[in-house]
N, C-alpha and C positions, 0 to 999 in steps of 0.2 A: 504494500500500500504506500503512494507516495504523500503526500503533502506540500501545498503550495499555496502564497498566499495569494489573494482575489487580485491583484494587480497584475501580478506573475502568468495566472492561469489566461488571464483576457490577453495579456502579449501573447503569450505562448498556447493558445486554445488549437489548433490545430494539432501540434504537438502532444500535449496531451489527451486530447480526443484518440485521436491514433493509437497512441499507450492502451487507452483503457478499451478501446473494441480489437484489438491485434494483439493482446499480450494477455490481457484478463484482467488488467490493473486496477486497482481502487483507487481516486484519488481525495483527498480532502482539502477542499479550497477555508484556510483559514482566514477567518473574516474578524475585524476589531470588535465587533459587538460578543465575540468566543460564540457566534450563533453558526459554526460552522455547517459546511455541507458538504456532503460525500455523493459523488460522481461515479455508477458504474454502467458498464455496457446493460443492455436490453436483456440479453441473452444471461448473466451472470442476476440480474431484477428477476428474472423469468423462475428463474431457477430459485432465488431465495422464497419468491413469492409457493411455489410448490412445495418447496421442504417445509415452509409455515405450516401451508395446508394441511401436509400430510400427517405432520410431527402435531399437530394443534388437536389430531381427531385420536381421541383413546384409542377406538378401537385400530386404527393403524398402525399407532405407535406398537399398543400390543402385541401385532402381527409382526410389524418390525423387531422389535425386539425379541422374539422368540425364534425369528427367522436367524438372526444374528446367534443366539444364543446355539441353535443346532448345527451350523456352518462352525461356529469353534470348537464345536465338541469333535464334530467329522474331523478337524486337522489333528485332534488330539491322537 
């Protein structure tokens, strides 16, 4: 994850745009107010918005987690 401050990112917004859809990057544009904001790709939003989902609902988690729990037992 990189960091930069709101001046820095408006110069250099190409640049960092590129980073965060070509690389997976996070970026945090540090702002004077410390009301900062984090920049990431669609694709990386997509994805956190789905693990919410999944991870938010018991009974998935459940399944999740018991799925996990039998795949380590098989390595054992």
């Amino acid at each position: 994850m990189l960091a930069t401050n709101y001046s820095n990112f408006r110069e250099n917004m190409k640049k960092y745009l590129d980073e965060v859809t070509n690389d997976f990057t996070s970026i945090i544009i540090t702002r004077k107010n410390d009301e900062n904001v984090v920049i990431l790709s669609e694709k990386e939003y997509q994805n956190l918005i789905e693990n919410q989902y999944v991870l938010g609902n018991k009974k998935n988690k459940s399944w999740l987690d018991e799925s996990k729990r039998q795949l380590e037992q098989e390595k054992k």
